[in-house]
C-alpha positions in Angstrom: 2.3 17.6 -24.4 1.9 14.4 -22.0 2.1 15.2 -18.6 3.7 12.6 -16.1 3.3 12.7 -12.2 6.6 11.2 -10.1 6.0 11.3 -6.7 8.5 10.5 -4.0 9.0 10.1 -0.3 11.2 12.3 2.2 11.6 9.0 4.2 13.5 7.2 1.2 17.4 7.2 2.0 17.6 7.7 -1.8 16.4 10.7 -4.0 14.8 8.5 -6.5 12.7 10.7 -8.3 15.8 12.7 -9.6 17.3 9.3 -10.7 14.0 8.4 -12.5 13.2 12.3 -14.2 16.6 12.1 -15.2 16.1 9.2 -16.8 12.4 10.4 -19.0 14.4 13.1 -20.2 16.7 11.0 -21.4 13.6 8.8 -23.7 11.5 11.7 -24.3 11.7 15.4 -24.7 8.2 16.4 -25.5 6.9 15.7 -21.7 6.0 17.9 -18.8 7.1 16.0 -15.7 4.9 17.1 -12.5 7.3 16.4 -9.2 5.6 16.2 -5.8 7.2 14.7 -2.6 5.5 13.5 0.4 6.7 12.4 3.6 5.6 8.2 3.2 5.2 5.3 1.4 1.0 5.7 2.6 1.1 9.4 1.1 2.0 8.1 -2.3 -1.7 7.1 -3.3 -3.5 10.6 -2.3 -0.8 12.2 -3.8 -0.6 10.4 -7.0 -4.5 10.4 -7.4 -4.0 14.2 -7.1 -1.1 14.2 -9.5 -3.8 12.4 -12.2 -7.0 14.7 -10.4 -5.3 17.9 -10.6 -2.4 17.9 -12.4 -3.8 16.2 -15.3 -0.9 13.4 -15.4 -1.0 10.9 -17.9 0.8 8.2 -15.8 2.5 8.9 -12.5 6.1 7.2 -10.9 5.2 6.6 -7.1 8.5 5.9 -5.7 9.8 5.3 -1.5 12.0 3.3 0.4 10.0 0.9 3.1 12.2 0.2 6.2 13.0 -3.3 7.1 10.7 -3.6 10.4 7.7 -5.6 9.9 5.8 -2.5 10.5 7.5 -1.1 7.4 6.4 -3.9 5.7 2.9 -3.9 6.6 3.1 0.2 6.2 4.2 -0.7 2.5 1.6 -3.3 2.0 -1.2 -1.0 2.6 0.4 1.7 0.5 0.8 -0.6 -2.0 -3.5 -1.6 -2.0 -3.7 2.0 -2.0 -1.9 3.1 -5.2 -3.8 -0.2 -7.0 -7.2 1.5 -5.4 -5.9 5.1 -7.0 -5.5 3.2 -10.2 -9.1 1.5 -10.6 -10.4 5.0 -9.7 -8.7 7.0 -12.2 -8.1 4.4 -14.7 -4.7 5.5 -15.1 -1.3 3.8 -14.5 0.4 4.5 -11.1 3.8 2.4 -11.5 5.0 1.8 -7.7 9.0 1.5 -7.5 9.5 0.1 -4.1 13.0 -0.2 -2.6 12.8 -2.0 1.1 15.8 -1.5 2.9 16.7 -4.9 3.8 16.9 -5.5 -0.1 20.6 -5.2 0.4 23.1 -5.7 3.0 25.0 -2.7 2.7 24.2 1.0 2.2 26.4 1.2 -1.0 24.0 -1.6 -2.8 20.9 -0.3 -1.9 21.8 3.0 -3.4 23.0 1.3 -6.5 19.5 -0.7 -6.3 17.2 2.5 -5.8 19.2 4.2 -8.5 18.9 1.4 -11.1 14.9 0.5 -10.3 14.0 4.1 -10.7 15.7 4.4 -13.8 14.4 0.8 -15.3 11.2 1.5 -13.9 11.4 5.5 -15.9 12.0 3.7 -18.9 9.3 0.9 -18.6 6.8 4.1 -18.0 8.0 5.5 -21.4 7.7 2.1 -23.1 4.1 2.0 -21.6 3.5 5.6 -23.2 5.6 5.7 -26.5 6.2 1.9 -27.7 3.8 0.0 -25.8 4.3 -2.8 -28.3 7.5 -3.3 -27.0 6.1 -5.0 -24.3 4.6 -7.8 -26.6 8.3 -8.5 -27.3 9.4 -8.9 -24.1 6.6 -10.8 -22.6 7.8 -13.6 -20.1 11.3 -13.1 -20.3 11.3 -12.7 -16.3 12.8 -9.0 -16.7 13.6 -7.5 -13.3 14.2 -3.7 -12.6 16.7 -2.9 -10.2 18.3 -6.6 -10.2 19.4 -9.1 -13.0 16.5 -10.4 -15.2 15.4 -13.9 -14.0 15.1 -14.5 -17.7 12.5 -17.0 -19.6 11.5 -20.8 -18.4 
């Protein structure tokens, strides 16, 4: 049975990692989905490193919500290097769903934005696990998840 880590933040405005374990068990039923939540955006590498480490995860969701400050920023930024850093280490796929809160100018669309990227994102992770050749197919199409493909050149 494959094992996949989601890993969220108390400090998202959002409960994303319902949204996106919602959303696996929806694609694929023979999974064990491993939830852990943290209180950051910088928790999210330890924590998904230990998710891989420990829990023997196959792939691990990190999701959060950045603020709009430039601190938030910054704060994401370095969680961000950190997740890529937890990646090389373990060789495994961390897939970071980032939501920033000046995304959208109103409380109702950034909910519909963090719902709809964790989701996208859930079912890019079983693509990556289950039908990785779909991703041949859609090579340079300029998907988006969370917000309308850019589509191709």
């Amino acid at each position: 049975m494959l094992k996949i880590g989601v890993c969220e933040t108390t400090f998202a405005r959002f409960e994303m990692g319902a949204a996106a374990i919602d959303e696996l068990k929806k694609y694929a039923s023979d999974i064990k989905i491993i939830h852990s939540v943290v209180p950051g955006v910088k928790d999210l590498p330890v924590a998904s490193k230990k998710l891989i480490e420990e829990e023997d995860c196959e792939i691990v969701m990190a999701l959060g919500m950045p603020g709009p400050m430039e601190k938030d920023k910054m704060c994401a930024h370095e969680a961000s290097t950190g997740l890529i850093r937890a990646q090389l280490m373990t060789n495994k796929h961390i897939l970071e769903v980032f939501v920033h809160e000046d995304e959208e100018d109103n409380e109702k669309d950034l909910k519909i934005l963090a719902e709809t990227r964790a989701r996208e994102h859930a079912q890019n992770l079983i693509k990556m696990m289950f039908k990785p050749k779909q991703f041949s197919k859609e090579a340079g199409k300029g998907k988006r998840e969370g917000k309308p493909d850019a589509g191709p050149l």
